[in-house]
ZAMARGU-4260 file (C-alpha; in steps of 0.2 Angstrom, whole numbers, plus 5000, padded with zeros to 4 digits):
<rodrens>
0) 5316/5048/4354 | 5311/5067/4360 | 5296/5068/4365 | 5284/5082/4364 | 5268/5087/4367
5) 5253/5083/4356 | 5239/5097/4363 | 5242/5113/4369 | 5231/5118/4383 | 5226/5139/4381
10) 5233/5149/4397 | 5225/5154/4411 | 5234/5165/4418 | 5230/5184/4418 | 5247/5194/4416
15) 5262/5186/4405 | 5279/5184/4418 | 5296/5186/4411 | 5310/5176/4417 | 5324/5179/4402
20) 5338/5187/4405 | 5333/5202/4399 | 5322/5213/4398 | 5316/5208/4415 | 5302/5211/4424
25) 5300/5234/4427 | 5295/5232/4448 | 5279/5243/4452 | 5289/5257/4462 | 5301/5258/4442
30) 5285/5260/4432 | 5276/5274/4441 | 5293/5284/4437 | 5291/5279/4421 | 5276/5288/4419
35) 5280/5304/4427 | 5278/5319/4414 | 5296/5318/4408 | 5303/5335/4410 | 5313/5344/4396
40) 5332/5337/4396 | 5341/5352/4399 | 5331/5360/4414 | 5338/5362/4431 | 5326/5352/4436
45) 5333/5336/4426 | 5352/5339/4426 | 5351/5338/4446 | 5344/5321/4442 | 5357/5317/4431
50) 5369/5320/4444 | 5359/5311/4457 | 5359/5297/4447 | 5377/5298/4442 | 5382/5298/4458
55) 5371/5284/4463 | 5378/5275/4449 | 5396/5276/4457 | 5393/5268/4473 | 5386/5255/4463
60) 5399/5252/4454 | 5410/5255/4469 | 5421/5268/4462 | 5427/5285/4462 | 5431/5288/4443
65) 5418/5293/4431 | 5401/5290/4424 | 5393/5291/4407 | 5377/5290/4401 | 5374/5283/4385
70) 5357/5282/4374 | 5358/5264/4368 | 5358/5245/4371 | 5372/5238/4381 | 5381/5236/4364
75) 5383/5253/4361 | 5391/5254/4380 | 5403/5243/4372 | 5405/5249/4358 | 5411/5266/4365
80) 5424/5254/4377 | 5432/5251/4360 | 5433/5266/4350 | 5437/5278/4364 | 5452/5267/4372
85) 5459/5259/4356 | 5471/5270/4342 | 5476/5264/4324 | 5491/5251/4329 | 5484/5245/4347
90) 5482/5227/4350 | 5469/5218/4358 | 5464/5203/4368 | 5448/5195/4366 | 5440/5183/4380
95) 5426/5172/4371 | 5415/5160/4381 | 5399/5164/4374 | 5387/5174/4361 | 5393/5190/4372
100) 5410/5189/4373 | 5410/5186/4354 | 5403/5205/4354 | 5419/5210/4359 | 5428/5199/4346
105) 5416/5207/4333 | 5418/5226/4337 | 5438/5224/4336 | 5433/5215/4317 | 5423/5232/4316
110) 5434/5244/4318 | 5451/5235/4310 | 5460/5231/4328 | 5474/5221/4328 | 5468/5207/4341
115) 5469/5190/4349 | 5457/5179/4353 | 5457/5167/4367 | 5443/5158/4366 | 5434/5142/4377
120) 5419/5131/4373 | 5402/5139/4379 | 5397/5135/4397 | 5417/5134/4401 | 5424/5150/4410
125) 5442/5159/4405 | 5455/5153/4416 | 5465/5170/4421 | 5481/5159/4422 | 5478/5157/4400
130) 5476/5175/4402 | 5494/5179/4410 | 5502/5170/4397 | 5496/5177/4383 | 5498/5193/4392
135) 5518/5188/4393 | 5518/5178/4377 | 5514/5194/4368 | 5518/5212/4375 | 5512/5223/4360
140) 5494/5217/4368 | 5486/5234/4378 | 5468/5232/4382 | 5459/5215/4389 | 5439/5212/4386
145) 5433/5203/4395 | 5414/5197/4400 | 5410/5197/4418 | 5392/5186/4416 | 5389/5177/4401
150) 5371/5177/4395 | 5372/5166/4384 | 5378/5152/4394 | 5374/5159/4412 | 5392/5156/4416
155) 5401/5167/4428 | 5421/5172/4424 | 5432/5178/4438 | 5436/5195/4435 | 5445/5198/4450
160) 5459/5188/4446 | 5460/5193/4429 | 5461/5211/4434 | 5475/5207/4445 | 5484/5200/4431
165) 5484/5215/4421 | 5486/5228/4432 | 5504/5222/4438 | 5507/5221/4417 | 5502/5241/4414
170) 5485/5230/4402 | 5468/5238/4404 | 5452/5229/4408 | 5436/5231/4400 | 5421/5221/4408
175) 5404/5219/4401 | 5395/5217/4417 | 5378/5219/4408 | 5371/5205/4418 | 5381/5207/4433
180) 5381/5224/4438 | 5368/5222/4454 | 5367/5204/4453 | 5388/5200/4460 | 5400/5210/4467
185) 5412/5220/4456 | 5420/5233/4467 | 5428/5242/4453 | 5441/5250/4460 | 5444/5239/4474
190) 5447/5224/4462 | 5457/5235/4448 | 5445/5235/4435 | 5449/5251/4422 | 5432/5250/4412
195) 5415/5243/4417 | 5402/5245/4403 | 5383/5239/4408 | 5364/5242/4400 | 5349/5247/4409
200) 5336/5232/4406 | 5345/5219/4418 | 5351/5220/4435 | 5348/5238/4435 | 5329/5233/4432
205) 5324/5249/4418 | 5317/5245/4402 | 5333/5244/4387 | 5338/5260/4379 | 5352/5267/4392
210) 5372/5261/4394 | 5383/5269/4408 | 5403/5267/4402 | 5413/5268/4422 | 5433/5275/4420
215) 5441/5269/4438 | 5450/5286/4441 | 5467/5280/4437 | 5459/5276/4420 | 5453/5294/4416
220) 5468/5295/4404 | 5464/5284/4394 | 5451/5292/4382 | 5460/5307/4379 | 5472/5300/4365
225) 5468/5301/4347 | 5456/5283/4348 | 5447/5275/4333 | 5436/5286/4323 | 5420/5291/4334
230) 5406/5304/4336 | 5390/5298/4343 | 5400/5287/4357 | 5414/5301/4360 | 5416/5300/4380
235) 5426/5317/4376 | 5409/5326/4372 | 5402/5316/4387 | 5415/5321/4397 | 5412/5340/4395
240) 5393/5337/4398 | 5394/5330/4415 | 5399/5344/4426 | 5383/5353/4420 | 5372/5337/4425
245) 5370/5335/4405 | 5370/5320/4392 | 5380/5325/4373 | 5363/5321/4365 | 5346/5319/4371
250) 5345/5307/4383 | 5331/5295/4387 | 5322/5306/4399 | 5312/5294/4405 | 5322/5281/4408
255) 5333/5292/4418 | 5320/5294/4429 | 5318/5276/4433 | 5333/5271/4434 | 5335/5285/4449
260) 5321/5276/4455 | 5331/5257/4453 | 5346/5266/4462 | 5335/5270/4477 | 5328/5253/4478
265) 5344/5245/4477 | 5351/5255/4491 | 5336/5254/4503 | 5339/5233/4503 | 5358/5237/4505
270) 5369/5230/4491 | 5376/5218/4500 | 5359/5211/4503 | 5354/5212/4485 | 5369/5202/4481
275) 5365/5188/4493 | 5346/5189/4485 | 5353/5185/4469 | 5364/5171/4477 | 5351/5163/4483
280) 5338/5164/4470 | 5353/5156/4457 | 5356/5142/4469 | 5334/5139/4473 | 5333/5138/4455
285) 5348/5127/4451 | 5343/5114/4464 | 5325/5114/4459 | 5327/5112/4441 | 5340/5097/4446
290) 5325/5088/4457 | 5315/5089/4440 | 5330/5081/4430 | 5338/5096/4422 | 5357/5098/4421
295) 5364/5115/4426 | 5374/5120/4407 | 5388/5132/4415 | 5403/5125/4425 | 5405/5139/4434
300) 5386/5146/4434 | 5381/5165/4438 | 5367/5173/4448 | 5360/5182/4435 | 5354/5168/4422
305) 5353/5148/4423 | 5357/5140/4409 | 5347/5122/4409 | 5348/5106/4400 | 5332/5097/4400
310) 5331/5080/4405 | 5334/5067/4390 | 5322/5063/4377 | 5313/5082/4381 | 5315/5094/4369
315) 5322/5114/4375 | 5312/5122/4362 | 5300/5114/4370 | 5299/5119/4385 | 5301/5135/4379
320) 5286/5134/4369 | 5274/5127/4382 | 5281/5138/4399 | 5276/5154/4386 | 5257/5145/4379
325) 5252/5138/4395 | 5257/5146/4409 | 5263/5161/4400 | 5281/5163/4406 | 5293/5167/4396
330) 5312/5163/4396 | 5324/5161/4382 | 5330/5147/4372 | 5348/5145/4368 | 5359/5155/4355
335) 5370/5150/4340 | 5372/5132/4341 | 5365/5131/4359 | 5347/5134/4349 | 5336/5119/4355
340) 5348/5111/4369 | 5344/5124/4382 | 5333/5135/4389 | 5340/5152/4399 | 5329/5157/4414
345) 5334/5175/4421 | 5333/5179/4438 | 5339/5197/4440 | 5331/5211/4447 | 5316/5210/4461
350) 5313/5191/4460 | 5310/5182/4476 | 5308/5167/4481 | 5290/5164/4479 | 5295/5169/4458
355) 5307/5152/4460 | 5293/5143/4464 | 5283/5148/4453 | 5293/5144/4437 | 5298/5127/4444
360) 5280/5122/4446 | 5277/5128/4426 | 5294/5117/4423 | 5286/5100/4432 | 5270/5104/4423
365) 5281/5103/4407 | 5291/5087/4411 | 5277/5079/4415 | 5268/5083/4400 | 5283/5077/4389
370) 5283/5061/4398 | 5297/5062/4412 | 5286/5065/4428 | 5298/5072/4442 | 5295/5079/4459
375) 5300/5087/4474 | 5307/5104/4466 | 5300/5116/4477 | 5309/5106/4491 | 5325/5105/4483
380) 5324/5122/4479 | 5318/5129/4498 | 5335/5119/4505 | 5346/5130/4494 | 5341/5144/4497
385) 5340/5145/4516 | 5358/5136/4513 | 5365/5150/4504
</rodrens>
């Protein structure tokens, strides 16, 4: 039997919190540079920000090579991944784990790519050594995409050893690190990545509307050939504009502005430090939510987003429901075929520890309510974290 529950109290709470794995919670410090007067995109004034933030972007992304700017979703990032590194005739590997890496399979479709698919069930992670052999097993294959963070499952995939593997066959790499960029070390050149696409309204902590595509320098080559058909997401355009601290199209202005502002704040805590942050927050939240009976959903979980399980007989829509009603927090239910059987909670950006223990007292409120009482999550959740 589920059980649910009959009344719904009315919140009390003044502001609504955001724990989903994107949009997240905009810091204090990000909004105020959202409301400056935006000035006009092709002022002095704005393309010495544009390269400020270009360059900022690179030593996030620990790399040397290139960065563009993009006007759209993290899909759209993607999106130009595909069309500017793939011809008529190239094959490609798909890696699926999840809701995510199914984009990737889908933007092949799209665009009429010869591709593979290598696919494991959701909450698994690729095993690079399944990616070696298909690598061997079929040479014509030129381009790997890969997902670095799964949001739909909040697991983590080990891009490191997957970019080993195709950098001593001559195979590009093209991560989604949409939820991983800031939340886990991906030293992009160090590790061999080629391409690193990401979105704004994650780690990076700005409000969605802007994608950054990243060439490592010994990928700069690679959108120069003939591609797939393209105009919008042409990184040739985007390309020519950067020099002169310029977007090919009207960028989001404002949102440049922030994430300047994101940059700064990331640096001024020390990357390194950020990461550990996010380590720890992943593992408070993980041990709380498994004091209260809740099983972790990913085997190999990330730092960016926990995937639960609710304890039996509790419904995930749920949980959902009541977190947002009564104590107006709001986290994500599951996707596809997950709808119902977890709930997502996000933890990227400026969260702390006191926002843990915050969404794990709303959680023992709710498991209380739907008749499976549990306690000592804020203990469970302090010991990982000072563990971490």
């Amino acid at each position: 039997m589920t059980l649910t529950a009959t009344t719904t109290t009315p919140s009390t709470a003044t502001r609504v919190r955001l724990y989903t794995p994107g949009p997240v919670e905009i810091p204090v410090r990000i909004l105020r540079a959202l409301s400056q007067v935006p000035p006009h995109h092709r002022t002095d004034v704005f393309r010495d920000t544009v390269r400020r933030v270009t360059e900022g972007l690179k030593r996030l992304h620990q790399t040397q090579g290139e960065i563009f700017l993009l006007s759209a979703s993290g899909s759209g990032a993607m999106e130009a991944a595909v069309v500017n590194l793939l011809a008529p005739g190239d094959k490609a590997l798909a890696l699926v784990a999840g809701k995510f890496g199914e984009r990737w399979q889908s933007l092949l479709k799209a665009y009429g790519v010869a591709h593979e698919v290598l696919a494991v069930e959701w909450g698994s992670s690729i095993d690079p050594s399944e990616v070696e052999r298909r690598l061997d097993r079929d040479p014509a294959i030129t381009t790997v995409y890969a997902t670095h963070s799964e949001t739909s499952t909040g697991a983590l995939h080990d891009i490191q050893a997957m970019a080993r593997i195709t950098r001593a066959r001559g195979k590009r790499l093209v991560v989604d690190a949409i939820t991983s960029l800031g939340v886990h070390p991906l030293p992009q050149d160090e590790w061999g990545v080629d391409v690193v696409v990401c979105g704004s309204q994650k780690g990076l902590m700005v409000p969605p509307g802007l994608a950054t595509v990243s060439l490592a320098p010994w990928a700069a080559s690679a959108i120069d050939g003939p591609g797939l058909p393209r105009f919008y997401f042409d990184l040739r355009k985007a390309r020519k504009s950067a020099p002169l601290g310029e977007t090919s199209f009207t960028p989001p202005v404002s949102l440049v502005l922030a994430l300047e502002e994101a940059i700064a704040m990331i640096e001024e805590e020390g990357l390194e430090a950020v990461h550990l942050r996010h380590e720890r927050l992943a593992r408070a939240t993980r041990a709380g939510a498994q004091a209260l009976g809740f099983k972790t959903f990913a085997t190999h979980p990330a730092h960016s987003v926990t995937g639960l399980v609710p304890p039996d007989g509790v419904e995930a829509s749920a949980v959902v429901k009541r977190l947002r009603d009564v104590h107006a927090m709001v986290v994500a239910g599951g996707q596809d075929h997950l709808k119902g059987k977890i709930l997502r909670v996000g933890h990227m950006g400026r969260y702390d520890l006191s926002d843990i223990y915050a969404i794990l007292g709303a959680l023992e409120e709710c498991v209380a309510t739907f008749g499976r009482p549990a306690r000592g999550a804020i203990e469970a959740a302090r010991a990982a974290w000072e563990s971490a």
